[in-house]
PAZAPA-4460 file (N, C-alpha, C; in steps of 0.05 Angstrom, whole numbers, plus 32768, in hexadecimal, padded with zeros to 4 digits):
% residues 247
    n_x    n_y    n_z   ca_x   ca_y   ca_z    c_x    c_y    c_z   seq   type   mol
   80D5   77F6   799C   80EC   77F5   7989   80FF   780C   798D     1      X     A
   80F6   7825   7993   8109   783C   7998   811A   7836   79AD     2      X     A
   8111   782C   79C7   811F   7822   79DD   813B   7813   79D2     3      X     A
   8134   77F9   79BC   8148   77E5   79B7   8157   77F2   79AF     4      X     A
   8151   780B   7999   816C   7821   798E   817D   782B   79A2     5      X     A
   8175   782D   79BA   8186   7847   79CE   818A   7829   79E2     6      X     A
   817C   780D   79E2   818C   7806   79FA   81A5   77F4   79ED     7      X     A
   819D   77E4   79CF   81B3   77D5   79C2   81CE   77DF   79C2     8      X     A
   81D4   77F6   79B8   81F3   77F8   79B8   8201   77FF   79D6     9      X     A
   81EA   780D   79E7   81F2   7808   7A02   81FF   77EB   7A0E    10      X     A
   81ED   77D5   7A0D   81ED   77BF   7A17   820A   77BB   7A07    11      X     A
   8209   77BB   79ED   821D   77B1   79D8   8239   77BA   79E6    12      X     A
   823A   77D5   79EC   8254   77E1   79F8   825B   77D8   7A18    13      X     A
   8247   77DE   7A24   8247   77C8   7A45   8255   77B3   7A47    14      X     A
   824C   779E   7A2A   825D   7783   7A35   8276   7789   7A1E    15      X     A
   827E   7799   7A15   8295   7796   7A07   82A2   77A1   7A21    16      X     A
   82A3   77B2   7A2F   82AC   77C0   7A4D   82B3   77A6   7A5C    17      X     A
   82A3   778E   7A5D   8297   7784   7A75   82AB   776D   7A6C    18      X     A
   82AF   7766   7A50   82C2   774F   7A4A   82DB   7751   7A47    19      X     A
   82E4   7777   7A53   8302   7779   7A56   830A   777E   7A74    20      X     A
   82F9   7788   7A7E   82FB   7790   7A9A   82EA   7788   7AB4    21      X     A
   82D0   7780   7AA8   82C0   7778   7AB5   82AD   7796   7AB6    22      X     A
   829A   7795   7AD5   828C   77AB   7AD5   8273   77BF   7ABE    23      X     A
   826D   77AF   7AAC   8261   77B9   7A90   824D   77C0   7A9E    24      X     A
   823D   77B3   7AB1   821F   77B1   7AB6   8213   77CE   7ACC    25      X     A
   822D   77E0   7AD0   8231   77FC   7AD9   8223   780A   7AC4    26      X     A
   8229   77FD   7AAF   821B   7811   7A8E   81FF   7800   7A8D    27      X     A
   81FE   77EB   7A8A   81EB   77D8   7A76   81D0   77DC   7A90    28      X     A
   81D6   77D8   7AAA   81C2   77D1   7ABF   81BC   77F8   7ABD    29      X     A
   81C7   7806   7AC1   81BC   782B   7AB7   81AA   7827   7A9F    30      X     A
   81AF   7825   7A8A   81A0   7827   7A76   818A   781E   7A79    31      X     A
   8185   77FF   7A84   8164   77F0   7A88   8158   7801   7A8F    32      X     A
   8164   7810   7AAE   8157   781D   7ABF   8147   7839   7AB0    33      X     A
   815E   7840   7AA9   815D   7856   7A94   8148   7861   7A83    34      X     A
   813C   784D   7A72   812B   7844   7A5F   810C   783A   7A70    35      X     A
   810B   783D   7A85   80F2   783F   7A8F   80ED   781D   7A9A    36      X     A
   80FE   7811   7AA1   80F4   77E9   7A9C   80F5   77EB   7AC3    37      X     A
   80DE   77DD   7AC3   80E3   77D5   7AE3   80F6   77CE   7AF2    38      X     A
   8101   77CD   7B08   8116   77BE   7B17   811C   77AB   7B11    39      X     A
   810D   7796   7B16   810B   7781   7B0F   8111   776F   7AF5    40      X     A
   80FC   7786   7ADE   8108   777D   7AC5   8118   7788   7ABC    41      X     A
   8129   779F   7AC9   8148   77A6   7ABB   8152   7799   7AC4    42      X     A
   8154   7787   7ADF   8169   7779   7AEB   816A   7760   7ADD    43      X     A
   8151   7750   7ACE   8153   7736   7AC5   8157   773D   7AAD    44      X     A
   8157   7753   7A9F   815B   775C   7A7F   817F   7756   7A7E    45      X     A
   8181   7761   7A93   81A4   7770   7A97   81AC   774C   7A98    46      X     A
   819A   773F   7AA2   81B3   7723   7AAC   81AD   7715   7A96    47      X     A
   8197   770E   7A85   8194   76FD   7A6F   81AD   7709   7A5B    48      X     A
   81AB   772D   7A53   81C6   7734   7A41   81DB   7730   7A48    49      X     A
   81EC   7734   7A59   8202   7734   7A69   8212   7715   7A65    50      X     A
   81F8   7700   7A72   8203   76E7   7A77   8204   76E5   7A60    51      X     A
   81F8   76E8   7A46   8207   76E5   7A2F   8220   76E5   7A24    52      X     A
   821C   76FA   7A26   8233   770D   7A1E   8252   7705   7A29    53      X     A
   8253   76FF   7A49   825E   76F5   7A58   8266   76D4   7A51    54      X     A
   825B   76C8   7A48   825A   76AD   7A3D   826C   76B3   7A1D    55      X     A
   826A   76C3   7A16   8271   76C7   79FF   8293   76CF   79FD    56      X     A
   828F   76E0   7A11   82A9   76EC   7A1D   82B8   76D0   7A26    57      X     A
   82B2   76BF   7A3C   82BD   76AB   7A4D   82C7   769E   7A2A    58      X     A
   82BA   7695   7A16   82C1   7686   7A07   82E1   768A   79F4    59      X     A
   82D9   76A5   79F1   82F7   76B5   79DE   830E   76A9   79F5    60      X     A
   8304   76B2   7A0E   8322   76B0   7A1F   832B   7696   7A28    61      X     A
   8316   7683   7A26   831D   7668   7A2A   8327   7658   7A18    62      X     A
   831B   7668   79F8   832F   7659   79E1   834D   7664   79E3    63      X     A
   8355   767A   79F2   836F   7687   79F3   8386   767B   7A06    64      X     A
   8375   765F   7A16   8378   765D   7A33   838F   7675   7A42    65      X     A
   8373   768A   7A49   8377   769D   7A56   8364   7698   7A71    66      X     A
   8360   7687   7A7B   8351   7677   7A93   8357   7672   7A98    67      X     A
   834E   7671   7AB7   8364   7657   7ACF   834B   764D   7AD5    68      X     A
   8343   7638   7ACC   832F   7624   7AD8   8329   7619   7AF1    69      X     A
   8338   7611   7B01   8340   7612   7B18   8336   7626   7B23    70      X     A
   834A   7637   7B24   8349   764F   7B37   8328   765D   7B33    71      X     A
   8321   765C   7B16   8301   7669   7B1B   82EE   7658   7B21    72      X     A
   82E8   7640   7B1F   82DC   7625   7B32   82D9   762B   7B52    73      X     A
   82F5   7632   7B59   82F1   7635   7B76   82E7   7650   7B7D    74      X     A
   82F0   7666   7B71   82DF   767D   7B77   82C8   7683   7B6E    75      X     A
   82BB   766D   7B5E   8298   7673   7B51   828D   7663   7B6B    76      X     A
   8298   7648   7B73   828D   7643   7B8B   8284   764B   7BA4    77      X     A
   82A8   7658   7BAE   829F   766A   7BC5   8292   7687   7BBC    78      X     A
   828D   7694   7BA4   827A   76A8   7BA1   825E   76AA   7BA5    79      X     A
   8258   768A   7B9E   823B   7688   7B9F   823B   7689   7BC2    80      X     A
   8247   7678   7BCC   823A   7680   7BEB   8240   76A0   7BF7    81      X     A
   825F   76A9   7BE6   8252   76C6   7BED   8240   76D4   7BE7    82      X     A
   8235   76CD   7BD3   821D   76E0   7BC5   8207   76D9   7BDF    83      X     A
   820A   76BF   7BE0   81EB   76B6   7BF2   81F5   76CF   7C09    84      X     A
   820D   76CE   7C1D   820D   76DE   7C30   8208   7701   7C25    85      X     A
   820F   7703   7C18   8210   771B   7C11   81ED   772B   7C08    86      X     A
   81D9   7715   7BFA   81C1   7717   7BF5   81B8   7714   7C16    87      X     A
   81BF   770D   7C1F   81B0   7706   7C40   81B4   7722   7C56    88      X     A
   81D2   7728   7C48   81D4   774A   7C5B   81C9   775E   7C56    89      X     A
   81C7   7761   7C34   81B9   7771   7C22   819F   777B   7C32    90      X     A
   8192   775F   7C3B   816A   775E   7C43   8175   7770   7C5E    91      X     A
   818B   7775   7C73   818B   777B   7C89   8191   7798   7C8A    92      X     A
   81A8   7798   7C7A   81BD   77B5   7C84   81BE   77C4   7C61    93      X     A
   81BA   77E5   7C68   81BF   77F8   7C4B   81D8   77EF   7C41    94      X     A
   81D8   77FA   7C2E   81F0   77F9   7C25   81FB   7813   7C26    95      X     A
   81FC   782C   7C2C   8203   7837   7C3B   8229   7836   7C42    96      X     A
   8230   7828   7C4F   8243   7826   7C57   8257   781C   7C4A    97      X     A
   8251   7815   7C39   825C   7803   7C27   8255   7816   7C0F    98      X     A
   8251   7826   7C04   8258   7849   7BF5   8268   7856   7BFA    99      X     A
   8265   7859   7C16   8283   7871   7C22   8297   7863   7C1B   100      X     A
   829D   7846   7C25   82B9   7830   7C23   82C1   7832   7C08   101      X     A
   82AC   7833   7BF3   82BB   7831   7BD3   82B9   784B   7BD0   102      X     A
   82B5   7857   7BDC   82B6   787B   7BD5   82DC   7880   7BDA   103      X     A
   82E5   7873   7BE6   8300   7877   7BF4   8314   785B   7BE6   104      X     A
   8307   7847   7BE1   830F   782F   7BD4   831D   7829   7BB1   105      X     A
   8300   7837   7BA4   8307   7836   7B8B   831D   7852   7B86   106      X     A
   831F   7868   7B8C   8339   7875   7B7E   8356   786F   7B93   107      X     A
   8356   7858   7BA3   836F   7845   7BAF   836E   7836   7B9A   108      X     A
   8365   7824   7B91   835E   780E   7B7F   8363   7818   7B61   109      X     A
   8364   782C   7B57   836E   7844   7B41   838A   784D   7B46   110      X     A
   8387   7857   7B56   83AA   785B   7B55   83BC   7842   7B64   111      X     A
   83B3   782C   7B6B   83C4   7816   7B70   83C5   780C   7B4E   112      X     A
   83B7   7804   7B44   83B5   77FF   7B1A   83C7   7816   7B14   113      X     A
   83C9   7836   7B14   83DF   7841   7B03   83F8   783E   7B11   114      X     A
   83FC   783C   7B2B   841B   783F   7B2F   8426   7826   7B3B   115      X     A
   841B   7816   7B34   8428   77F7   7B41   8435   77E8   7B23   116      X     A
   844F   77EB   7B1F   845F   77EA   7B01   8454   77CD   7AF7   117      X     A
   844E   77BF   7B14   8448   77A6   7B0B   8433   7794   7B04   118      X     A
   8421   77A5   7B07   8405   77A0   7B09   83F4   778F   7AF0   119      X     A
   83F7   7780   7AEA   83EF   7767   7AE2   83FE   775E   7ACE   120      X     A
   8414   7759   7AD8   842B   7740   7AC9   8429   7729   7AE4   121      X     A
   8428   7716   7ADE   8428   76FD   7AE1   843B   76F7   7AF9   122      X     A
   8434   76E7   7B15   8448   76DF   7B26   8440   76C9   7B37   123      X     A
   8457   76B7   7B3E   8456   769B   7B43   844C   769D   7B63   124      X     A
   8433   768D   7B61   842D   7682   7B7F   8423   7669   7B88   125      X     A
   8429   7669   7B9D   8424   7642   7BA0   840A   763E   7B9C   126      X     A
   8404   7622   7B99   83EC   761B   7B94   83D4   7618   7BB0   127      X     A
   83D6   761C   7BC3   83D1   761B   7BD6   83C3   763C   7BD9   128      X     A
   83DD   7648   7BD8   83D1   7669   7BDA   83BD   766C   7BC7   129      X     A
   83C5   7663   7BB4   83B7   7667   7B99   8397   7665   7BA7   130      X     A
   8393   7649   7BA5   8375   7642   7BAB   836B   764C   7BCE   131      X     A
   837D   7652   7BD8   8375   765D   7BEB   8361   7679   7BEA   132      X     A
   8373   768F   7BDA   8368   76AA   7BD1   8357   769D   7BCB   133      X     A
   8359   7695   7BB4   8338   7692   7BA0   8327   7688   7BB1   134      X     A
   8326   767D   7BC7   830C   767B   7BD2   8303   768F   7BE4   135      X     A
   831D   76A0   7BEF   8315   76C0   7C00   8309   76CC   7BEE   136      X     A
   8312   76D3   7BDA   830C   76E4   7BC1   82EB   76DF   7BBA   137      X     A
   82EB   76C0   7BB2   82CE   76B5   7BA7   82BE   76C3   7BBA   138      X     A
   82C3   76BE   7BD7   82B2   76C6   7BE9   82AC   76DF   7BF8   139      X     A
   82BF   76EC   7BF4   82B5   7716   7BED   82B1   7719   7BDC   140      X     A
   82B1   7716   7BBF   82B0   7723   7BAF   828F   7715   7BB0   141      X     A
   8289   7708   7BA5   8270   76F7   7BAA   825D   7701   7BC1   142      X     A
   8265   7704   7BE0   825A   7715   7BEB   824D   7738   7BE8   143      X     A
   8267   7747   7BE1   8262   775D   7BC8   8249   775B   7BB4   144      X     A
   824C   7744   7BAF   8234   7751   7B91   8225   7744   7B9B   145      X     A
   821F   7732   7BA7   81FC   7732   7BBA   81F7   7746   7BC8   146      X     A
   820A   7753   7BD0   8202   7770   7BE1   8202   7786   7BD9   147      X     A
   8207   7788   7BC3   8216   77A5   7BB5   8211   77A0   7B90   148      X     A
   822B   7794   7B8D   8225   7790   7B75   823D   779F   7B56   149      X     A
   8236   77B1   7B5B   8243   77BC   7B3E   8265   77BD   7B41   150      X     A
   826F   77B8   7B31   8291   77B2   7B29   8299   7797   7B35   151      X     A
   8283   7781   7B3A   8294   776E   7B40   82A7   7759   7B32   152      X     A
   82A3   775C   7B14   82B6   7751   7B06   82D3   775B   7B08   153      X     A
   82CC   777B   7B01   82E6   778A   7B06   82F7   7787   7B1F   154      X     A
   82EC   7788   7B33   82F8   7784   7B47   8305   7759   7B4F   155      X     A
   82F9   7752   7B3E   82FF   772B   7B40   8319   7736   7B2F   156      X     A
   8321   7741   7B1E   8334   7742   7B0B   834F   7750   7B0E   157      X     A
   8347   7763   7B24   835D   776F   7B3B   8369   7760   7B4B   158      X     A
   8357   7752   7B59   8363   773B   7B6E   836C   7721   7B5E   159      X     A
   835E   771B   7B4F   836D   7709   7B3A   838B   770C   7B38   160      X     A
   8391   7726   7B2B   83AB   7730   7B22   83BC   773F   7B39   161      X     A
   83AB   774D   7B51   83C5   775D   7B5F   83CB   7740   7B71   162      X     A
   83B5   7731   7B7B   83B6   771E   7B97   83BD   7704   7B8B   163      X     A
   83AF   76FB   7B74   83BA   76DB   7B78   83CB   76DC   7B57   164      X     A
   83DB   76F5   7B52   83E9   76EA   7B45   83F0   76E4   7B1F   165      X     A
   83C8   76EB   7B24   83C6   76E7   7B01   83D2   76FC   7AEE   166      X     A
   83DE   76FB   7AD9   83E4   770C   7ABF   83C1   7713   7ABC   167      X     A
   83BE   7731   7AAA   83AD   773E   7AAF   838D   7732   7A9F   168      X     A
   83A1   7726   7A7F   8393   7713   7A72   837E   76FD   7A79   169      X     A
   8390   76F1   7A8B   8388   76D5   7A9F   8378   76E0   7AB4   170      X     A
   837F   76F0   7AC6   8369   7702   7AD5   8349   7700   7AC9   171      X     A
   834D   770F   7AAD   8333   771A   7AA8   8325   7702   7AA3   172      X     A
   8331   76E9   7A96   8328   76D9   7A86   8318   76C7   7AA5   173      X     A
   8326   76CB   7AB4   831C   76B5   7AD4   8302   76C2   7ADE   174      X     A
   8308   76DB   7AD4   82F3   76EE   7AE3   82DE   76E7   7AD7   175      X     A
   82D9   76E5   7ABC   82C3   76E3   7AA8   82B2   76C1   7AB1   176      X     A
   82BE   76B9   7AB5   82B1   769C   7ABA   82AA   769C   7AD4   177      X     A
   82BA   76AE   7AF2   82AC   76AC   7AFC   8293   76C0   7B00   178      X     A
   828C   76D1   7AF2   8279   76E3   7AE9   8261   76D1   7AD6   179      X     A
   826B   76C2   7AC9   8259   76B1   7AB7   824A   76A7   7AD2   180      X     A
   8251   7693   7AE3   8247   767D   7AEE   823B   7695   7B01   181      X     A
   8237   76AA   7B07   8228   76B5   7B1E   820F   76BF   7B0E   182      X     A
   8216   76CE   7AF2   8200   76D8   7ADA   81ED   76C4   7AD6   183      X     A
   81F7   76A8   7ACD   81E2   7692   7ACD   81D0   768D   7AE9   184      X     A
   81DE   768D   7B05   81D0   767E   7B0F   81BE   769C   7B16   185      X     A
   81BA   76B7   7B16   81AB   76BF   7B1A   8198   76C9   7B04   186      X     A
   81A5   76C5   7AF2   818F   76C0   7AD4   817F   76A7   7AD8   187      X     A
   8181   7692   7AE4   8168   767C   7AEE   815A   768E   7AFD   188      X     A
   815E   7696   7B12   814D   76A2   7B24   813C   76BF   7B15   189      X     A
   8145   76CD   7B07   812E   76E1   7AF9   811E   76CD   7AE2   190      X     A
   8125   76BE   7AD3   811A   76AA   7AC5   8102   7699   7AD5   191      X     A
   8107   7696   7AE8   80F2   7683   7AFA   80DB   7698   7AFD   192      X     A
   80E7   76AD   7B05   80D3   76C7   7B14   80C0   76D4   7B00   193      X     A
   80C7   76CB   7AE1   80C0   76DC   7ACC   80BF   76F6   7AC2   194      X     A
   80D6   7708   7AD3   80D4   771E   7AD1   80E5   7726   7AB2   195      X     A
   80F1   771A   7AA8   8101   771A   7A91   80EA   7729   7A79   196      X     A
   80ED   7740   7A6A   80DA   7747   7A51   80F6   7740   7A3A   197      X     A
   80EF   7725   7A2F   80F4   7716   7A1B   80F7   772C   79F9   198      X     A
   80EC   7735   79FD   80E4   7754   79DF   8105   7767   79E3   199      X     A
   8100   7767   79F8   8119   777E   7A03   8134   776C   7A03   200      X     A
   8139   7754   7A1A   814F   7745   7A20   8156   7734   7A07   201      X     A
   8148   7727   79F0   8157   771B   79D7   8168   7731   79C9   202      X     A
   8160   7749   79BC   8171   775D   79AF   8183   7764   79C6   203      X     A
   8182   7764   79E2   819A   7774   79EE   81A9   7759   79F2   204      X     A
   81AA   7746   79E8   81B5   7727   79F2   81C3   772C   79D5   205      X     A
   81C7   7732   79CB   81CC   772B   79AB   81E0   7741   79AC   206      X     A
   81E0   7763   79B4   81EE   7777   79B3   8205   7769   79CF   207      X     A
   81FC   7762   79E1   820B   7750   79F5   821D   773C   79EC   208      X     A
   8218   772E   79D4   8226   771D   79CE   823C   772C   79B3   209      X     A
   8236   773A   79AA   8240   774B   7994   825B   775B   79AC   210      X     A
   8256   7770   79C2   825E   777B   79D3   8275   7764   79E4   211      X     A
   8272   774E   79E5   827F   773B   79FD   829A   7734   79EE   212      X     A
   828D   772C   79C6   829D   7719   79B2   82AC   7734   79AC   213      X     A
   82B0   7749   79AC   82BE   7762   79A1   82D3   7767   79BD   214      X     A
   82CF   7768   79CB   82D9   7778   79EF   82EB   775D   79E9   215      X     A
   82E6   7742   79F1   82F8   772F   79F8   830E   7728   79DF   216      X     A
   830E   772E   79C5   8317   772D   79AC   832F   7748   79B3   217      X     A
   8320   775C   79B7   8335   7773   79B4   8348   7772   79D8   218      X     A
   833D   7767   79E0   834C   7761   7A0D   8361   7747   79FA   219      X     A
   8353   7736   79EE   8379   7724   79EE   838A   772F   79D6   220      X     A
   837A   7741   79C5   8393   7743   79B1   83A4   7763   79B5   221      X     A
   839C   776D   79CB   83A9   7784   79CF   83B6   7783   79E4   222      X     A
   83A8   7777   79FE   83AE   7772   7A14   83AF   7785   7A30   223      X     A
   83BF   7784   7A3E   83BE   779B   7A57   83BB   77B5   7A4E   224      X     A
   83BE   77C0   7A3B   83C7   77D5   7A2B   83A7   77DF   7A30   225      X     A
   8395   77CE   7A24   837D   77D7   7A24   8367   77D6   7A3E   226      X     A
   8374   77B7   7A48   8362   77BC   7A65   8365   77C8   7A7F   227      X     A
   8382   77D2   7A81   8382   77E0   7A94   837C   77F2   7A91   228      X     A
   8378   780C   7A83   8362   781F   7A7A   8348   7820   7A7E   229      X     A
   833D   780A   7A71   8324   77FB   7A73   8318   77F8   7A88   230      X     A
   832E   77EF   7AA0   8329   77E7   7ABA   8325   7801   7AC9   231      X     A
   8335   7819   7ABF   8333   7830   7ACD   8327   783E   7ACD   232      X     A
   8312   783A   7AAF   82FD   784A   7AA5   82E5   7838   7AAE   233      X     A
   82DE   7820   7AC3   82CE   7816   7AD1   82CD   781A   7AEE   234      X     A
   82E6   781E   7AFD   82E4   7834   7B07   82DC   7844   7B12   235      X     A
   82E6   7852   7AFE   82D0   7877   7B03   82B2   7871   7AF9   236      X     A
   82AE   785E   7AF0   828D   785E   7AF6   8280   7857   7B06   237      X     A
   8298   7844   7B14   8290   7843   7B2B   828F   784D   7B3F   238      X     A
   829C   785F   7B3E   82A2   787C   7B53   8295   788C   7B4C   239      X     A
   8284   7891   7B3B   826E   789C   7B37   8257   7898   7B3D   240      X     A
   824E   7878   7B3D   8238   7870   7B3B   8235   7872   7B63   241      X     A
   8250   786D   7B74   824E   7865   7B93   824D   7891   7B9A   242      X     A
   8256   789A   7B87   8251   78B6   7B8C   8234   78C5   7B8D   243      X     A
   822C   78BC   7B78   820B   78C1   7B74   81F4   78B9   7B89   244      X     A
   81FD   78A3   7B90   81EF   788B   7BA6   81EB   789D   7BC0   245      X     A
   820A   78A9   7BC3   8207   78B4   7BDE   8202   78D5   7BDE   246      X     A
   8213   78E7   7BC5   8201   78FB   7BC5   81F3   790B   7BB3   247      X     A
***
């Protein structure tokens, strides 16, 4: 019970993070670990809350239609085969290399967000381009988090908005669904495996869902104002977290 005190408002604040910017699970996947829970069962704890939460989130922004349906269809598709490639490089090569690159990546990716005047207002592109990206996109970014992993919402929500175009709103809202459909299908896979402790993942599923309905409520009624901040303060955790890794 003491655990649920110190991990609930954690988890609770994670996906409020996670349903403006993405990236929550930089906080929520620390804490499992944190709290003494195996690999395994922080990793299937983290995806049973999350995909909640995330579901919860997808819903606010879809009653707002702040989604492009389309466009996240095609990039949940080609994600999943990147994830497959990306889980397949994972088994071969460190990751290593791919620390130094975001060691140099994420504060480019920081100061492209403060000094680009234009950085997520809304601009017209053909439909062709359109679904073109989204399937490059589906399929790095997708690759990324089978291989790596942490900020990949944040980063779907960047390319969303700097590359194909989306207002910052619509970004996040594409991002979330395609985050939903990757959370589920590897929430089957820890579900099959049984590694999930059910005592722990219902209360952090509940602070997940409390955390997702708050973050996506306060991301459309305030708007860029709040997530680009948001986005910047995910980030530096993540420049922290690729800092730590290596020294």
């Amino acid at each position: 019970m003491n655990i649920l005190f110190l991990l609930c408002p954690i988890i609770a604040f994670g996906s409020f993070v996670d349903a403006i910017a993405g990236g929550g699970g930089l906080i929520t996947l620390t804490a499992y670990v944190a709290v003494g829970l195996p690999p395994q069962t922080a990793l299937g704890n983290n995806k049973f809350a999350s995909a909640s939460g995330t579901l919860v989130a997808s819903i606010q922004y879809l009653r707002r239609s702040q989604v492009s349906l389309s466009i996240g269809l095609v990039a949940t598709l080609f994600s999943f085969i990147g994830s497959a490639m990306g889980s397949a490089l994972a088994t071969r090569y460190a990751d290593t290399y791919l620390n130094y690159l975001l060691v140099f990546l994420v504060p480019a990716l920081a100061l492209f967000m403060i000094f680009k005047p234009d950085f997520g207002q809304a601009q017209q592109k053909s439909r062709l381009f359109l679904y073109s990206l989204a399937s490059i996109t589906g399929l790095v970014i997708g690759c990324y988090d089978g291989f790596f992993g942490p900020g990949t919402g944040m980063f779907l929500t960047v390319i969303f908005t700097s590359v194909l175009g989306m207002d910052l709103l619509k970004a996040c809202g594409t991002a979330r669904i395609v985050n939903l459909a990757s959370n589920v299908a590897a929430l089957a896979m820890f579900l099959y495996h049984g590694v999930i402790d059910f005592s722990i993942a219902i209360p952090c599923a509940v602070s997940a869902v409390i955390g997702g309905y708050l973050g996506s409520r306060l991301a459309l009624k305030v708007g860029a104002n709040v997530v680009k901040p948001v986005m910047l303060f995910v980030l530096l955790l993540l420049l922290v977290k690729v800092a730590v890794s290596l020294f």
